[in-house]
mmCIF file of the N, C-alpha and C atoms, coordinates in Angstrom:
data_MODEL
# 
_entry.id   MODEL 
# 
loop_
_atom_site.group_PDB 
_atom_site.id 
_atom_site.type_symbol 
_atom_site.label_atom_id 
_atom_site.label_alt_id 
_atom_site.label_comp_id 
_atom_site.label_asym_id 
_atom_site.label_entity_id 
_atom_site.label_seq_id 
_atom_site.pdbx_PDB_ins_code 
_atom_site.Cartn_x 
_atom_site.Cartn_y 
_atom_site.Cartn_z 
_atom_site.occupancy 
_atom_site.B_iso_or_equiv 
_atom_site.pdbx_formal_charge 
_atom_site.auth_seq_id 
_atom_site.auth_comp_id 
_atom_site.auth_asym_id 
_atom_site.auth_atom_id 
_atom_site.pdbx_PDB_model_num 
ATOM 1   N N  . UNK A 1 1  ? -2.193  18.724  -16.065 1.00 0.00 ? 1  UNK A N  1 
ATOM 2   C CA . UNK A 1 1  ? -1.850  18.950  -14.677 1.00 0.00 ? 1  UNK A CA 1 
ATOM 3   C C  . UNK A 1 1  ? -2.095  17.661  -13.896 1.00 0.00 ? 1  UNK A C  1 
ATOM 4   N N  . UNK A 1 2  ? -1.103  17.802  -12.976 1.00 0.00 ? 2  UNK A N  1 
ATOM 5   C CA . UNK A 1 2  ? -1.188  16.231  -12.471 1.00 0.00 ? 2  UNK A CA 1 
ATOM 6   C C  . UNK A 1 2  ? -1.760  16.530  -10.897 1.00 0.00 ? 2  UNK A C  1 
ATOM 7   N N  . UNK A 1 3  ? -2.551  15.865  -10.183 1.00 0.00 ? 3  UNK A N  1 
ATOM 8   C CA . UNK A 1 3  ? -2.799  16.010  -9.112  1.00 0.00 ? 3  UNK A CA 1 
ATOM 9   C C  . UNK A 1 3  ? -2.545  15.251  -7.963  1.00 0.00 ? 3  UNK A C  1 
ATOM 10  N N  . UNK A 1 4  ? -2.626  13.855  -8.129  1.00 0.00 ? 4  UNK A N  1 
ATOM 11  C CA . UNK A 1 4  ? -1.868  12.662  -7.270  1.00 0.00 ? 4  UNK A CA 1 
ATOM 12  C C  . UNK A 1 4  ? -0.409  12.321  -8.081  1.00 0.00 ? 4  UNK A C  1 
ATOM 13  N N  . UNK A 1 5  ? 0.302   11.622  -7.416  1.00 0.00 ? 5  UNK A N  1 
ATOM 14  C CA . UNK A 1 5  ? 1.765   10.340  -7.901  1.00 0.00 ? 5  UNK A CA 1 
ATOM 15  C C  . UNK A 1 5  ? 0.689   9.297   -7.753  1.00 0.00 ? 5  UNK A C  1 
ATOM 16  N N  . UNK A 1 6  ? 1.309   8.260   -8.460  1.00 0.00 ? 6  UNK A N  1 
ATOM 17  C CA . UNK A 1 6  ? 1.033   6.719   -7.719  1.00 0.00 ? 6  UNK A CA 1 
ATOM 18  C C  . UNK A 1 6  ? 1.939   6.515   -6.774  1.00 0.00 ? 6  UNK A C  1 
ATOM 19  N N  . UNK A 1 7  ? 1.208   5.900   -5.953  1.00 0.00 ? 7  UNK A N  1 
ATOM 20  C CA . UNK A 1 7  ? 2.340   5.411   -4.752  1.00 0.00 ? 7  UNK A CA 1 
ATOM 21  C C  . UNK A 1 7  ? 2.002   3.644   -4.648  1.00 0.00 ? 7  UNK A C  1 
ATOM 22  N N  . UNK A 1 8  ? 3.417   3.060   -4.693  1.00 0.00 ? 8  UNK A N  1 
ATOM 23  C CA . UNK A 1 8  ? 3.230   1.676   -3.846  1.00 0.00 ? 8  UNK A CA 1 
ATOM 24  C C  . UNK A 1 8  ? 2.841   1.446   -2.314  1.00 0.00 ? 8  UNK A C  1 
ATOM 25  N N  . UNK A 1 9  ? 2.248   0.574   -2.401  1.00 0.00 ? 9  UNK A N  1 
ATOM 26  C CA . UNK A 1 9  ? 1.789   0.189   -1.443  1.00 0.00 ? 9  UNK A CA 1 
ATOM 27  C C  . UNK A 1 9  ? 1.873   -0.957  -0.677  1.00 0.00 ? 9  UNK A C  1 
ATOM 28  N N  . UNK A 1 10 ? 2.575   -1.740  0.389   1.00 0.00 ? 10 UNK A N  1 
ATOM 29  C CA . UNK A 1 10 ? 2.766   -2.524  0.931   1.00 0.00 ? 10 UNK A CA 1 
ATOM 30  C C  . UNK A 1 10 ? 1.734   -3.231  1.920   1.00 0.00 ? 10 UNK A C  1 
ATOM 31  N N  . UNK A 1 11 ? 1.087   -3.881  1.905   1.00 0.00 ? 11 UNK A N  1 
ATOM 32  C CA . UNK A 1 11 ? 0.232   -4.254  3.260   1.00 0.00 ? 11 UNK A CA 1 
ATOM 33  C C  . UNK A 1 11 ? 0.360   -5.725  3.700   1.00 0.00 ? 11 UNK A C  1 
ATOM 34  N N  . UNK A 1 12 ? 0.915   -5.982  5.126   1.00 0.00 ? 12 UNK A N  1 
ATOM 35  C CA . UNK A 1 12 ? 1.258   -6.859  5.588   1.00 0.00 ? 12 UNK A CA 1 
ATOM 36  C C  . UNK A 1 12 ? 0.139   -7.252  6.753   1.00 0.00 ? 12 UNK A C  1 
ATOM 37  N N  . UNK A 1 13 ? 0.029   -8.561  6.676   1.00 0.00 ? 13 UNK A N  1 
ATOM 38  C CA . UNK A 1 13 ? -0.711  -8.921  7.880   1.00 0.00 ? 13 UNK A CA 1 
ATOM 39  C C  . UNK A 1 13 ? -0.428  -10.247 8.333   1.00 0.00 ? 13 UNK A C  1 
ATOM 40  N N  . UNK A 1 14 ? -0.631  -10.848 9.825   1.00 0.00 ? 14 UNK A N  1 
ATOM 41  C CA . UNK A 1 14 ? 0.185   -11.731 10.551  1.00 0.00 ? 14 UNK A CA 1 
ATOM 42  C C  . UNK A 1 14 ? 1.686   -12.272 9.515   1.00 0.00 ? 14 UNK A C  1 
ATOM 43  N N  . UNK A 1 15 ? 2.235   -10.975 9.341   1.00 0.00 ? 15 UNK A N  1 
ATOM 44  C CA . UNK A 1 15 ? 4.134   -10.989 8.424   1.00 0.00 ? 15 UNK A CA 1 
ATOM 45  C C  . UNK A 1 15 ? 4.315   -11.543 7.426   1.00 0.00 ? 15 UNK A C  1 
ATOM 46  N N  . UNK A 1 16 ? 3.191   -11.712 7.155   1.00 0.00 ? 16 UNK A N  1 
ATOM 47  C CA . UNK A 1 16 ? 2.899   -11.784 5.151   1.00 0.00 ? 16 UNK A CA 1 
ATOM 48  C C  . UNK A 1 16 ? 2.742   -10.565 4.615   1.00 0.00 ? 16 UNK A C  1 
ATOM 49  N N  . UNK A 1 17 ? 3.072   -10.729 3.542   1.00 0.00 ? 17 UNK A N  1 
ATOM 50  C CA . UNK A 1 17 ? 2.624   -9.413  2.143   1.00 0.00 ? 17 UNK A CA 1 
ATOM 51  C C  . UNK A 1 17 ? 1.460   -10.202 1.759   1.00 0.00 ? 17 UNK A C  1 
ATOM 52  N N  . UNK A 1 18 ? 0.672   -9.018  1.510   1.00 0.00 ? 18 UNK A N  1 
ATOM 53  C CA . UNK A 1 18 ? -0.675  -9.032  1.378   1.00 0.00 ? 18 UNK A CA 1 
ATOM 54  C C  . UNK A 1 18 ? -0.457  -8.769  -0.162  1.00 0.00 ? 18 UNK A C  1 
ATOM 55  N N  . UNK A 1 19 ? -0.926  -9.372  -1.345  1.00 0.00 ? 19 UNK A N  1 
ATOM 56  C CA . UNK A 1 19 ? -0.893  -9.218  -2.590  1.00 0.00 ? 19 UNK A CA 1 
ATOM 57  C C  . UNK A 1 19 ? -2.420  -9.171  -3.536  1.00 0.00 ? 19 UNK A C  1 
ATOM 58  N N  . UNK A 1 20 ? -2.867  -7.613  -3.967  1.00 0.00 ? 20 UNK A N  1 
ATOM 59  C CA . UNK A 1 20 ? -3.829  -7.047  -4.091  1.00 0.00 ? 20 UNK A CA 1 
ATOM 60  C C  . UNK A 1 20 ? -4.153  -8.299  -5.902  1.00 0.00 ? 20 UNK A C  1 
ATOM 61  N N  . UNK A 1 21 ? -5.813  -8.665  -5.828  1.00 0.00 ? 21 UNK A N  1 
ATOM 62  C CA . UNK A 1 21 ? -6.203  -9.175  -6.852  1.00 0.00 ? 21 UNK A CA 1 
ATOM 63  C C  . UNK A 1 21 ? -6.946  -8.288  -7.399  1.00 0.00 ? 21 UNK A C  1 
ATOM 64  N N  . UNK A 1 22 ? -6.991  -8.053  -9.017  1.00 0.00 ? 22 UNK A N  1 
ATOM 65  C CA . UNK A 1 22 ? -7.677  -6.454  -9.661  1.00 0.00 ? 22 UNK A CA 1 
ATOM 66  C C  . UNK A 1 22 ? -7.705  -5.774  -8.614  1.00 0.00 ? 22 UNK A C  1 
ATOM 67  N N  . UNK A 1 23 ? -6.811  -5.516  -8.352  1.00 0.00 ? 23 UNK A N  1 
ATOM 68  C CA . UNK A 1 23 ? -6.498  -3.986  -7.528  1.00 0.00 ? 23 UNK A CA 1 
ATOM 69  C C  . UNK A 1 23 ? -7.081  -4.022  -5.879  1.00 0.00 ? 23 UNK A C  1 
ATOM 70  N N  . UNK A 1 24 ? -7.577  -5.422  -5.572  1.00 0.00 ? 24 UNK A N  1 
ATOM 71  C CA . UNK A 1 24 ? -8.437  -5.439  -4.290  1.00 0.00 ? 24 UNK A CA 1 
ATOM 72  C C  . UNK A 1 24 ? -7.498  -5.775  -3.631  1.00 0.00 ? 24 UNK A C  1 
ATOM 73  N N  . UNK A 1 25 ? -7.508  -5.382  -2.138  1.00 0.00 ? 25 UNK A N  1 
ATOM 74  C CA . UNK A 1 25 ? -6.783  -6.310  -1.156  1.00 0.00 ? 25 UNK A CA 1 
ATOM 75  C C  . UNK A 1 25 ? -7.967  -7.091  -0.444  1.00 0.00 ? 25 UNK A C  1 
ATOM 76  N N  . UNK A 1 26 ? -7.731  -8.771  -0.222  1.00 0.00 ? 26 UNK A N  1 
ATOM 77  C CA . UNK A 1 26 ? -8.500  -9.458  0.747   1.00 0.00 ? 26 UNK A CA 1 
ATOM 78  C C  . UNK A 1 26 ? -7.873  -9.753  2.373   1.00 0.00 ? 26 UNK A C  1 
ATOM 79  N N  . UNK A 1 27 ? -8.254  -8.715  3.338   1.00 0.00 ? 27 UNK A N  1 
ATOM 80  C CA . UNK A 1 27 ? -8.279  -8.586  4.461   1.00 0.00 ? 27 UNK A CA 1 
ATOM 81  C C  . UNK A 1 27 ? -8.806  -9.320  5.213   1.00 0.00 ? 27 UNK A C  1 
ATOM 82  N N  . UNK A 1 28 ? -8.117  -10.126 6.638   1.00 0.00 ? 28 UNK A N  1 
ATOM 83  C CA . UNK A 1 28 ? -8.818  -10.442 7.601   1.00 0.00 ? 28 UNK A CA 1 
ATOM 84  C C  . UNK A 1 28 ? -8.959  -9.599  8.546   1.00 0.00 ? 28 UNK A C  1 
ATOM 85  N N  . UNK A 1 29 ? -10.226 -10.106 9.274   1.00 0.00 ? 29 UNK A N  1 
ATOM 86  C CA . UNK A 1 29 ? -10.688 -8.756  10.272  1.00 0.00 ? 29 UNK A CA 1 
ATOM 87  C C  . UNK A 1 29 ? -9.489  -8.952  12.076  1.00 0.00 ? 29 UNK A C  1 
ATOM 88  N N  . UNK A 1 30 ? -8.573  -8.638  11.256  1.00 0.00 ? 30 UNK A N  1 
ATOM 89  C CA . UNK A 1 30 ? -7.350  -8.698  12.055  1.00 0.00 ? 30 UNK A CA 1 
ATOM 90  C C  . UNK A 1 30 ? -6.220  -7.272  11.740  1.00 0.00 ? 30 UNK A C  1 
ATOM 91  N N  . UNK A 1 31 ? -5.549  -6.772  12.528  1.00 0.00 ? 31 UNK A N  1 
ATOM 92  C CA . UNK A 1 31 ? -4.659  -6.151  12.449  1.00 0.00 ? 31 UNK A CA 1 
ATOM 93  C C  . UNK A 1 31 ? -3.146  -6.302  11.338  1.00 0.00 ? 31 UNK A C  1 
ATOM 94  N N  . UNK A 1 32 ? -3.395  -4.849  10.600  1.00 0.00 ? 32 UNK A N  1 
ATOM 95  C CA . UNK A 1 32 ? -2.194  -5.012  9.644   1.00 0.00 ? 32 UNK A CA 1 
ATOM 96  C C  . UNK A 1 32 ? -1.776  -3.634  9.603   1.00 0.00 ? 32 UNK A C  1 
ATOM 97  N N  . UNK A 1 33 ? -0.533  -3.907  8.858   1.00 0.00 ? 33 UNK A N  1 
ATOM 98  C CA . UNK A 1 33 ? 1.020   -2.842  8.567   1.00 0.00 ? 33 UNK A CA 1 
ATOM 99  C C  . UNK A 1 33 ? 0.638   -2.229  7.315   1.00 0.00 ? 33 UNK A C  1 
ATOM 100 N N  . UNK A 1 34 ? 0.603   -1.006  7.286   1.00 0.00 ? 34 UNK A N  1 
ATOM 101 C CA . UNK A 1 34 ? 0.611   -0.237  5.699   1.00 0.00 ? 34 UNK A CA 1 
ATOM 102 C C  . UNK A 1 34 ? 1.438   0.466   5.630   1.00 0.00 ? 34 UNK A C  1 
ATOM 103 N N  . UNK A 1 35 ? 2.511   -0.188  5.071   1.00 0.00 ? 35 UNK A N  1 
ATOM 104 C CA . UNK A 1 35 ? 3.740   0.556   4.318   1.00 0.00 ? 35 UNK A CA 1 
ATOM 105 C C  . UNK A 1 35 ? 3.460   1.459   3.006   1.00 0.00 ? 35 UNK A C  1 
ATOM 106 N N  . UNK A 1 36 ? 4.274   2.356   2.883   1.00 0.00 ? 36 UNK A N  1 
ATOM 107 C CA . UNK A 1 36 ? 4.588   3.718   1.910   1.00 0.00 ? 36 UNK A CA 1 
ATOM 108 C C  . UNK A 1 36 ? 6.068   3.741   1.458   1.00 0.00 ? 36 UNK A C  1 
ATOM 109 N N  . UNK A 1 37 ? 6.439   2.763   1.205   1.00 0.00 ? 37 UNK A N  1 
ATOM 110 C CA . UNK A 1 37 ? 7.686   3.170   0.895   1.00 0.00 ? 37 UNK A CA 1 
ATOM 111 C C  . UNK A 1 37 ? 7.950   4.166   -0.353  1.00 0.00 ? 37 UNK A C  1 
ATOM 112 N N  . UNK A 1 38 ? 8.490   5.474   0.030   1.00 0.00 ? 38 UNK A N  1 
ATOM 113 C CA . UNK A 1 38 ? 8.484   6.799   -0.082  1.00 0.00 ? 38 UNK A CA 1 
ATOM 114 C C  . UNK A 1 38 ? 10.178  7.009   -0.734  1.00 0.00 ? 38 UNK A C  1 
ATOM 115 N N  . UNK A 1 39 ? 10.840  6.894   -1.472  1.00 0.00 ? 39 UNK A N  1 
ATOM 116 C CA . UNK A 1 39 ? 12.527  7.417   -1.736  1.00 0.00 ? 39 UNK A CA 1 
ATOM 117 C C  . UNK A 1 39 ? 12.489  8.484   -1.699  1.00 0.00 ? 39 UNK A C  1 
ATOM 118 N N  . UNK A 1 40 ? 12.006  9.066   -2.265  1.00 0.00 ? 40 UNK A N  1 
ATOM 119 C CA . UNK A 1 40 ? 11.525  10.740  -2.694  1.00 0.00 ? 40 UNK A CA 1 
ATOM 120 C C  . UNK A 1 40 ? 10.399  11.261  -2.821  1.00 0.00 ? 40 UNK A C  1 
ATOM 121 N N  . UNK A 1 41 ? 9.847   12.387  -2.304  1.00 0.00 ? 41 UNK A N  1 
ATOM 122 C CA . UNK A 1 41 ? 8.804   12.815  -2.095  1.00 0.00 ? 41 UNK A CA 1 
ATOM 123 C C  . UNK A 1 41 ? 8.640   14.253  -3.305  1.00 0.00 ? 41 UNK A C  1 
ATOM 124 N N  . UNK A 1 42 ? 7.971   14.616  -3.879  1.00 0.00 ? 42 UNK A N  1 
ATOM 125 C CA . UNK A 1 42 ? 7.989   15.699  -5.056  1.00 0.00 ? 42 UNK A CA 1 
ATOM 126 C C  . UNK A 1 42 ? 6.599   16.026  -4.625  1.00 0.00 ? 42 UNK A C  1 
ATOM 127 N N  . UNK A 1 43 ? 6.232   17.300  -4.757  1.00 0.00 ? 43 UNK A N  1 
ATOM 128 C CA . UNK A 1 43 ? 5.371   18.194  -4.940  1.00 0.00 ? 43 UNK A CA 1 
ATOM 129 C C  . UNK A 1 43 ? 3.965   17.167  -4.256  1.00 0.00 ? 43 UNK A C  1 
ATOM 130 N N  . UNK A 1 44 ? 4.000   16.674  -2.834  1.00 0.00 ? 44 UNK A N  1 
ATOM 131 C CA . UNK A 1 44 ? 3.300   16.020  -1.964  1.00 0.00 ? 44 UNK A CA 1 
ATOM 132 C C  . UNK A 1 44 ? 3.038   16.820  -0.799  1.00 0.00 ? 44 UNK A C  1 
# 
């Protein structure tokens, strides 16, 4: 039984893509965009 999808994840900050290292994102303590880009949604 499955309980989550994976979902991508986009995170932009001052209109860069933010590109996660082992799975971390390094954030400045500044304002950012978190995209979901979503095509289809199933059993969510």
């Amino acid at each position: 039984m499955t309980f989550a999808q994976s979902l991508k994840v986009i995170i932009k900050q001052d209109g860069k893509v933010i590109e996660p290292v082992n799975d971390v994102y390094d954030l400045k303590k500044h304002l950012f965009n978190l995209n979901l880009p979503l095509p289809i949604l199933r059993d969510f």
